[in-house]
N, C-alpha and C positions, 0 to 999 in steps of 0.2 A: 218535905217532898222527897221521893223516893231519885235514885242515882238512879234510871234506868239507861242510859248512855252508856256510865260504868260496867254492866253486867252485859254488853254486847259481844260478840267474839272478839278476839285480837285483830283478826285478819280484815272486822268491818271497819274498826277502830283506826286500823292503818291506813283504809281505805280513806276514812273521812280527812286522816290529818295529812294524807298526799295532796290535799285541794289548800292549804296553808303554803304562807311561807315559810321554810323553816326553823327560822327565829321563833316563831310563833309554834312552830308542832313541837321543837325544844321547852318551851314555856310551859306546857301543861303538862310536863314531868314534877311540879312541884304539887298538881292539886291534890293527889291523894298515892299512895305505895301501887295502888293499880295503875295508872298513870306513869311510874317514874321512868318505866326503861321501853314502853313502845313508842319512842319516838326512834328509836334506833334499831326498828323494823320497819319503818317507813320506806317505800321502794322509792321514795323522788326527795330527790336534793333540792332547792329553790334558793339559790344565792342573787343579791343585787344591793349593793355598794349603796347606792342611792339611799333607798327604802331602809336599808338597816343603819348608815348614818343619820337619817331625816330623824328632826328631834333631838340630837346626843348633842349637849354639851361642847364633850369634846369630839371633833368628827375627822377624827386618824385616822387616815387606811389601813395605818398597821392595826388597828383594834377588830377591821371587818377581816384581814391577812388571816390573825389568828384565829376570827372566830370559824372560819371555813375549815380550818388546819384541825381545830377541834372535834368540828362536827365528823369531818372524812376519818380522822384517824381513830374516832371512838368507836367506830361499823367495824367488825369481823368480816374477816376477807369471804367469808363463807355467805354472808349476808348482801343481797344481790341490789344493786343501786340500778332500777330500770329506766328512772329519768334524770337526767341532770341539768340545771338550768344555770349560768353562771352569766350574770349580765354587772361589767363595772364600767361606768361612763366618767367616774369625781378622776380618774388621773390615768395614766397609762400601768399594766397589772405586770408586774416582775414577772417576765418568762420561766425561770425554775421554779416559780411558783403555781403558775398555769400546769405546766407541766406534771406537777407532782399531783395537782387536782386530778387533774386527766387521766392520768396514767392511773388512779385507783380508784377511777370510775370505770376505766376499762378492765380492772383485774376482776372487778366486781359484776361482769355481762353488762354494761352498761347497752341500752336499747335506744333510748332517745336523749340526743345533745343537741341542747338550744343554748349558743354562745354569742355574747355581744361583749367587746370590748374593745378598749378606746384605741383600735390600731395596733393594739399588740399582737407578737405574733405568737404564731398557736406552733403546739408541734403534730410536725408530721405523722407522727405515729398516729394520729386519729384519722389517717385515711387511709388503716391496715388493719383496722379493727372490725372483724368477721362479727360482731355482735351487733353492732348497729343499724337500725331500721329509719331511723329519722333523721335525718343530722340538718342543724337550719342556723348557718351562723351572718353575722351582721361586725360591722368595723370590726374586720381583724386584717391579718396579713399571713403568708406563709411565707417563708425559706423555700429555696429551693428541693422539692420533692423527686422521687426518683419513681418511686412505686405506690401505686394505687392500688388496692385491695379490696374493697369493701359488696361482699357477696351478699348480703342480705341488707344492704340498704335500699328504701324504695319510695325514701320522701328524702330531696333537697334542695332544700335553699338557700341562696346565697343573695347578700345585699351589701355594698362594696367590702368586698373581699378583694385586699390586694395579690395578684400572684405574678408569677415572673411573664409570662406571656399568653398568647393565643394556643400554644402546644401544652403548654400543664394546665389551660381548659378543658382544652378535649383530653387530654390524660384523665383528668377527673371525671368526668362525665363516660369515659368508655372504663372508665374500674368502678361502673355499678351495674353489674351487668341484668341486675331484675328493678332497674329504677321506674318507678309508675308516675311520678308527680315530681317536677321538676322544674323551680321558679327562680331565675336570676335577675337580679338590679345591679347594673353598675358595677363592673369588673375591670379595676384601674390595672394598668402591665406595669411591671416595674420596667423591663425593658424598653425600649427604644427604636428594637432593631425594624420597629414597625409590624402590620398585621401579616402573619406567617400562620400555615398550619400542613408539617407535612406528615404524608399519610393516607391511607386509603380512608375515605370516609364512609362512616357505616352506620345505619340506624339502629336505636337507641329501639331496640325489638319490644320491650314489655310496657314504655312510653306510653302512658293514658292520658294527661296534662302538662301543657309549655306553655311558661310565662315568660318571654325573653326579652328582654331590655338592655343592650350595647349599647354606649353613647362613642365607642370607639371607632376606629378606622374596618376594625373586626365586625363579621357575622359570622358566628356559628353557621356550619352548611346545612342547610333546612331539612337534607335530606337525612341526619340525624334525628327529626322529627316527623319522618315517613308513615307510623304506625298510630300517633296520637289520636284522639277523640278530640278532646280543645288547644285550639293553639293561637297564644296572643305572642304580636312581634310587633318589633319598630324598627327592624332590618332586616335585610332579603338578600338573599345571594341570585341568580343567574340559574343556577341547576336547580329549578323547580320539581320536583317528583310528584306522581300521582298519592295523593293521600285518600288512603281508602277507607281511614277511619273517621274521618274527619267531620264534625257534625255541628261544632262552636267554634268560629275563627274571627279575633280580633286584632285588624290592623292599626298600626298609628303610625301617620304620615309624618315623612319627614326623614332626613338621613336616606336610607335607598329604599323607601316604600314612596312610591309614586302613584300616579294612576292607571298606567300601564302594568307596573310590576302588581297592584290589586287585582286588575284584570286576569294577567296571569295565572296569579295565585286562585282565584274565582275558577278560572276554567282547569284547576288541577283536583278540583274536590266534589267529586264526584255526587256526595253523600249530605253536603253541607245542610244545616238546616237552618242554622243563625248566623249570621253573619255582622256585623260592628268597624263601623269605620269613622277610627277619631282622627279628626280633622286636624287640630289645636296647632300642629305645625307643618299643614295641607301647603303643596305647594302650586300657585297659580297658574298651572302649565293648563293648555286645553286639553279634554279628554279626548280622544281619537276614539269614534266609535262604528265598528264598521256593523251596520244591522241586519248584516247576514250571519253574523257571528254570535251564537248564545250559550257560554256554559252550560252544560249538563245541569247543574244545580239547578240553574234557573227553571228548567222543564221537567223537572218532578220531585226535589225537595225541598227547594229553600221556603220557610216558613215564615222568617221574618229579617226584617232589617234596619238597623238602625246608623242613621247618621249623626255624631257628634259632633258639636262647636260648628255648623252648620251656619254658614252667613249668607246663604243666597247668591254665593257667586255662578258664575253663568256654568263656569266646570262643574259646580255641585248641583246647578239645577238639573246640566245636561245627564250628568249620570245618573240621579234620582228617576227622571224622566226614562232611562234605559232600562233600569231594575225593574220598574211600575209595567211598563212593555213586553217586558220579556218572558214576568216570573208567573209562571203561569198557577200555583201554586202558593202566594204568597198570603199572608193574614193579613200582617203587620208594617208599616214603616213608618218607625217612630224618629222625629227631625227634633233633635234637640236646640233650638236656635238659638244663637249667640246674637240675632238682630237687635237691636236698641230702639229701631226706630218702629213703632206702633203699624203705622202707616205702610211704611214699609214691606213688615214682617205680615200686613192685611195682605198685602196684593203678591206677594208670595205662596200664602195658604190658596189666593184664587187661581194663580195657576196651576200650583198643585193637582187641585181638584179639577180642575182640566186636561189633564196627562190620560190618555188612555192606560187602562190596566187590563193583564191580562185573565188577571186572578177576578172573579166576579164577589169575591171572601173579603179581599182586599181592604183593610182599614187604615187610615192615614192618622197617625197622633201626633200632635206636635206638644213640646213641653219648654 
């Protein structure tokens, strides 16, 4: 049977072995003399401790140490590394080791770093690095950083990332200044001195997407997220701004999203169209609802709405009952209910369907 794989271009060939892990686009240098050196045109590095110990006999960190030391230092500085992946969870990763990865992934135009490792800390020099367009890191930690650089980054995320406080947050997030997508989970302070942030605050201009998740004393000021299209939070500060892009918003109750501070938030989005409200750690306070008062949204875009972890308590009826009244425009309100009891969740759905709507389109789903 004919090679015709073999007789492909290089550049398709490098294309296919970037979808590998690199152990694996290394390996098919033995099949044949055309094979032996395109793996080291490869534009994406794919490192992970795990994966390349599973299986081995003997499973030494120092045997995956070397093998990354190999791969990096066998590329020509000329030869351009656009993705790099480094994820090690088997132990904690020697810092002048990270480091030297790093650093000749950045000599190299490095474009896209996705990093995971067990709490180690990374160096700062990857947040000065003018090449980078994606950066998405998980269990690390920084050192104290001074300058943040990063001009053409425009996707980040972070998943506990430890850094020193609530000011080298927003030091990061204001040294991107064309950032479009931007998703944080769980950002531990090493300090103490509690939630601090001085400074003028200023939105995040080119802002398309916010996924923000604090379990701290800290909120991000929301008015850093003044320009967004979707924005999901589980805290809220006080300085509400008009958000005039805003067309997907998901809140979760709990910490300082209440039902007033929803309301708020409701009556600053002019534009909204979807709206989600997880319940999971809703607090039992009543809703106050004055029914002279209706959001913008509600009287000519909001499209749909959805309530999650939905128990039928009297605050979730009453404000399901507000939405259905108000929204004059609405399709959809889909109640995901968290009820157990049969019986129950019946005479639930019948009131439901007793609530006047103002939308005639209006479909109620429950799930």
């Amino acid at each position: 049977m004919a090679d015709r794989i073999s007789k492909l271009p290089d550049e398709v060939l490098c294309q296919i072995l970037s979808f590998l892990p690199t152990e694996d686009a290394v390996a098919t240098s033995v099949l044949c003399k055309r094979w032996s050196s395109l793996w080291l045109s490869v534009p994406t590095l794919d490192f992970d401790d795990y994966r390349y110990l599973k299986g081995k006999k003997l499973k030494l960190q120092s045997s995956f140490i070397n093998f990354v030391y190999a791969i990096i230092l066998s590329r020509a500085l000329h030869q351009p590394i656009k993705n790099f992946t480094l994820s090690v969870i088997s132990e904690e990763c020697p810092y002048p080791d990270v480091k030297v990865w790093l650093n000749a992934a950045m000599q190299r135009q490095v474009e896209n770093l996705d990093i995971c490792l067990s709490l180690s800390t990374l160096p700062c020099s990857i947040l000065s690095c003018t090449t980078l367009v994606v950066l998405k890191l998980s269990d690390v930690k920084f050192h104290v950083f001074s300058c943040v650089d990063l001009p053409s980054l425009k996707t980040l995320h972070l998943e506990l990332v430890v850094i020193l406080n609530p000011q080298s947050l927003m030091d990061l997030l204001y040294g991107c200044p064309v950032l479009e997508d931007l998703e944080i989970d769980e950002i531990p302070f090493v300090s103490d001195d509690g939630p601090s942030f001085e400074g003028k605050v200023k939105s995040l201009s080119k802002l398309v997407r916010a996924e923000v998740f604090l379990y701290d004393d800290f909120c991000i000021p929301v008015e850093a997220f003044r320009n967004v299209q979707v924005l999901h939070l589980n805290q809220c500060d006080a300085d509400i701004p008009v958000f005039h892009n805003l067309i997907h918003m998901k809140l979760f109750f709990g910490h300082s999203i209440t039902w007033s501070v929803a309301l708020d938030m409701l009556n600053h989005c002019p534009k909204l169209q979807t709206v989600v409200f997880d319940l999971t750690s809703h607090d039992e306070d009543d809703v106050w609802l004055d029914p002279s008062f209706v959001p913008e949204c509600f009287s000519s875009h909001l499209r749909k709405c959805f309530l999650r972890d939905f128990e039928g308590l009297e605050c979730h009826m009453r404000f399901a009952r507000y939405v259905l009244k108000n929204s004059t425009s609405l399709r959809t309100m889909t109640i995901h209910s968290m009820c157990q009891n049969r019986e129950k969740e019946h005479e639930m759905i019948k009131e439901f369907a007793s609530y006047p709507r103002s939308s005639s389109i209006c479909e109620l789903l429950f799930k």
